[in-house]
N, C-alpha and C positions, 0 to 999 in steps of 0.2 A: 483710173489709168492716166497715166500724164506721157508724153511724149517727150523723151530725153536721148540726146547721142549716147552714144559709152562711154564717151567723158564724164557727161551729166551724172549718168548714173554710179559710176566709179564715187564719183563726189558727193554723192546722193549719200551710198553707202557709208564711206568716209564721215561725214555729217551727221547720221543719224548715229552711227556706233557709240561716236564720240560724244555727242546728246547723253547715250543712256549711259555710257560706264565711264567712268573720268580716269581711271585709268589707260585706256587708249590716245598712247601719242603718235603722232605723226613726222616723221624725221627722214631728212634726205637733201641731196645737192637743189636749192632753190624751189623748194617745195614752201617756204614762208610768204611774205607778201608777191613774190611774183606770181606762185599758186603754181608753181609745177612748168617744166618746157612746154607740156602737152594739157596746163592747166587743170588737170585730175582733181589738187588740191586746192585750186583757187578761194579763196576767200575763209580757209580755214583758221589760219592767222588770226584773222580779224576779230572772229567770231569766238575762238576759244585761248584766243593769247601765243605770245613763242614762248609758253612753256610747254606747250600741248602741240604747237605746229612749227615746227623750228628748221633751220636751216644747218647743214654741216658742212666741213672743210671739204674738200674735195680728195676725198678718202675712201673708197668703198669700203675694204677690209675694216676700217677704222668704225665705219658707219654700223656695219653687222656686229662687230665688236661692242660696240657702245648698246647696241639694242641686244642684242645678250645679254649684260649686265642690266640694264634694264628691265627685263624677263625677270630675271634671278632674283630682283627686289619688288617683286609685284606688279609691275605694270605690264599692258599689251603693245610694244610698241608694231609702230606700220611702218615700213623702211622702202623707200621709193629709189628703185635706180631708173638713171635717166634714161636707158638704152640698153638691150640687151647684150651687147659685147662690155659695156662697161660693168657688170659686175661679175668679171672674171679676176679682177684683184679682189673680190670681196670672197673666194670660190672656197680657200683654206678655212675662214673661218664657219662657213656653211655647212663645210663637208665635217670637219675636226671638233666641229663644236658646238654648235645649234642644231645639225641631226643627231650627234651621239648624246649629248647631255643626256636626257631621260634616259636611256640605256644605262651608261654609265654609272649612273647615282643607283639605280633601280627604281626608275621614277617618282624618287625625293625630290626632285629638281626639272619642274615641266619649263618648258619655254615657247609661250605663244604667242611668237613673232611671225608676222607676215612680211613676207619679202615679195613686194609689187618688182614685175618687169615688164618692160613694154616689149615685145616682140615680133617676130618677123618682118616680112616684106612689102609689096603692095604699096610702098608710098615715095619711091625716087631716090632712098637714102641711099647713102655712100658707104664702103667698110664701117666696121664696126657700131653700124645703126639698125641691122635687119638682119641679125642673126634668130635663129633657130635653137635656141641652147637647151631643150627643157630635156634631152638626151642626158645629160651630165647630173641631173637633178634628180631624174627619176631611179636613174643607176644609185641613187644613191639611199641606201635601209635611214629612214629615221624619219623621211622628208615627205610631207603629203602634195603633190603637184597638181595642182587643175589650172584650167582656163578655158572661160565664157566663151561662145560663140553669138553669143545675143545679148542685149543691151539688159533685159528682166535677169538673164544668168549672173551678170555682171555685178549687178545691185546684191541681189540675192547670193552668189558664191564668195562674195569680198565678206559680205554681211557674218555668212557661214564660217569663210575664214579667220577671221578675230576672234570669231567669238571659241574656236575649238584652242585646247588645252596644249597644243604641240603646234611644232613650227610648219610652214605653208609656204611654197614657192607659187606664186599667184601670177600667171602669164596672161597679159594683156595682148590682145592682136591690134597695132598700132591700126592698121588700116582701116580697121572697122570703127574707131574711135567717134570717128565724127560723120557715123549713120545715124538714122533718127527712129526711133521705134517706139511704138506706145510700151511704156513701162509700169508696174504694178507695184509699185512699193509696198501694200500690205499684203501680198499674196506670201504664201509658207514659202519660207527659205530653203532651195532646194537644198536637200543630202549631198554634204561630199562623199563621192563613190559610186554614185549612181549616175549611172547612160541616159540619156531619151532617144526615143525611133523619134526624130522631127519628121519623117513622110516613109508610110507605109508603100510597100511593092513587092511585086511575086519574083522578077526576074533575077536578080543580082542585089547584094547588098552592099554600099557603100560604108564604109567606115572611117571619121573622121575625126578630128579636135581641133577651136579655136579659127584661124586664118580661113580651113580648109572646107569647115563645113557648109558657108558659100557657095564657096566654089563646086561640090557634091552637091549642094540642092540645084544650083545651077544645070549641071550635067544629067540631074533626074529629069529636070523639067522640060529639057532639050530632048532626054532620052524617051520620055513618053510622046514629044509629039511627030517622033520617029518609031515607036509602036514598040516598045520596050517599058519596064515597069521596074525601076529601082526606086529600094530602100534606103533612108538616109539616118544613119545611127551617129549624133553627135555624143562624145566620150563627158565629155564637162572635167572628168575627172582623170586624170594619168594614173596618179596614185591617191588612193588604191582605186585598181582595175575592175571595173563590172563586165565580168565574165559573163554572169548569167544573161544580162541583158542586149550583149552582142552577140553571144553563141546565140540565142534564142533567134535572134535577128536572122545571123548567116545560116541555120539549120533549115529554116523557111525560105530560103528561097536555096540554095545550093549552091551559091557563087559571092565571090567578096573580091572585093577592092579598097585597099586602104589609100586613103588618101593626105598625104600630108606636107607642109612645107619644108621641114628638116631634109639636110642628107638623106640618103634611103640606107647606106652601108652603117651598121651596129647601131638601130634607131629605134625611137618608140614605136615605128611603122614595121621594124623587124621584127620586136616582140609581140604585138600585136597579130603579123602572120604567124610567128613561131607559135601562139596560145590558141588562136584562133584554128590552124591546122591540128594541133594537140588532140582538142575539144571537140572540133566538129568533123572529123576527118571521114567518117563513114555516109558521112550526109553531103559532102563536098560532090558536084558533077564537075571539078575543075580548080585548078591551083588556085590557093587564093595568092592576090598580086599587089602589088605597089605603083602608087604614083608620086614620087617625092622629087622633090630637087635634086639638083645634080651633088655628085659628092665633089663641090670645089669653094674654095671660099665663094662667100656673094657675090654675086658678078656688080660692074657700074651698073648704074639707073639704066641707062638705056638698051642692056639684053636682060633686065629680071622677068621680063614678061616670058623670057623661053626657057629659062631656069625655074620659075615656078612650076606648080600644077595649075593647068588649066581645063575647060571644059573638054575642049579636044584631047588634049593627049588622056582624058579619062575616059571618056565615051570609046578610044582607040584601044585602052585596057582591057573596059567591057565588052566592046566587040571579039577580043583575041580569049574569050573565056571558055571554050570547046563547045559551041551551043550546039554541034551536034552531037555530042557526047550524052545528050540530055535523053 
């Protein structure tokens, strides 16, 4: 066990892929000797040359474009955007042609590109630095979407990401970046697809991804020493969705609350209630709910703390869950 931020182990990852398969490059605005804004790929360069860690114009569209073509001719490439508002000019080539390729051909033509974003809130940024975009990704057939909640996930789902045969929108949660947690490098690379219960509980089930899961174990840990018992179900993965292992979650205890930092209007917090009511609907003692940001662009630095989710306004959820109804 070595103890790494989610930078570290971002880089970890990154390091060790590119160790075993020499096909894996690394490509993106100042991702070469300066090693990344948020230094993810620091020292890549050095180690394996700019033809394998290289630097692009200031292009997104251009950037997914190029590692497309590079898919098509054998290689894995890794495409680092700086910020999650800035790869909304790279969005047509995502949607039109890195999810549809394999469809299109009849899966003559795979393409396994990973597209790193760093996202969300929690660190002071200004517009277009602390968006929530993984709504637009997941909406979309072709595209497998996860992101870490923990520094082991991190190493391990990036790990998982390369190595699978079709394209990956891999969302980083900026805020967590530079927490520090003992990490496991040879521990089994978790499955994309699959949920974890991070903390069992009888009363209500939390359900969350990435930024938010935090913030849910937080609100558990408050909520038991106020004599409540919630469970905390981090997703890891958006697409594709584990049903089983969050219905299982919400059926046992009878109440849910999703938690997350997106909008809440047409959000992965929506379909999440939408499948989650589906599924568990006869086992429900009470609506399941949402706790999301507000539907307005990001606020400045200084009101995101009442725009995010926080402990309170979730524990204010779980309280409003009909516990006499029980």
């Amino acid at each position: 066990m070595t103890k790494l931020t989610m930078v570290g182990a971002l880089n970890a990852a990154l390091r060790d892929a590119m160790a075993q398969d020499p096909g894996v490059v690394v490509l993106g605005e100042d991702v070469g000797p300066l090693g990344g804004v948020f230094r993810v790929t620091d020292g890549l360069s050095a180690e394996f040359g700019d033809a394998r860690c290289f630097d692009t114009p200031l292009a997104e569209s251009g950037i997914v474009g190029m590692a497309i073509g590079m898919a098509m001719n054998g290689l894995r490439p890794v495409v680092e955007m700086q910020f999650d508002a800035f790869a909304y000019p790279a969005f047509e080539q995502v949607v039109s042609h890195l999810a549809k390729m394999g469809n299109r051909t009849h899966g003559q033509v795979r393409l396994p590109v990973v597209v790193r974003v760093p996202y969300g809130g929690g660190i002071g940024g200004v517009e277009h630095h602390c968006d929530s975009s993984e709504a637009y990704y997941a909406h979309t057939p072709g595209l497998t979407v996860v992101t870490p909640a923990t520094n082991e996930d991190a190493y391990g789902l990036l790990r998982a990401a390369i190595a699978s045969p079709d394209p990956v929108i891999f969302f980083e949660p900026k805020r967590q970046y530079f927490t520090k947690e003992e990490v496991d490098v040879t521990a089994a690379v978790p499955p994309i697809g699959r949920a974890v219960v991070r903390r069992e509980g009888t009363d209500a089930t939390l359900v969350a991804y990435g930024p938010a899961v935090p913030v849910a174990l937080a609100a558990a840990e408050q909520a038991e020493r106020e004599g409540r018992s919630l469970a905390v179900v981090d997703l890891r993965s958006i697409v594709p969705f584990d049903d089983e292992t969050v219905c299982a979650a919400v059926r046992a205890t009878g109440r849910a609350v999703v938690v997350a930092e997106a909008s809440g209007f047409a959000s992965v917090a929506s379909e999440i209630v939408a499948r989650v009511t589906e599924q568990c609907f006869h086992h429900l003692a009470a609506p399941v709910r949402r706790v999301t940001g507000f539907d307005i662009p990001f606020p400045p630095p200084k009101l995101e703390r009442h725009h995010l989710p926080s402990v309170n306004r979730v524990l204010d959820t779980v309280d409003e869950l009909q516990w006499d109804a029980a």
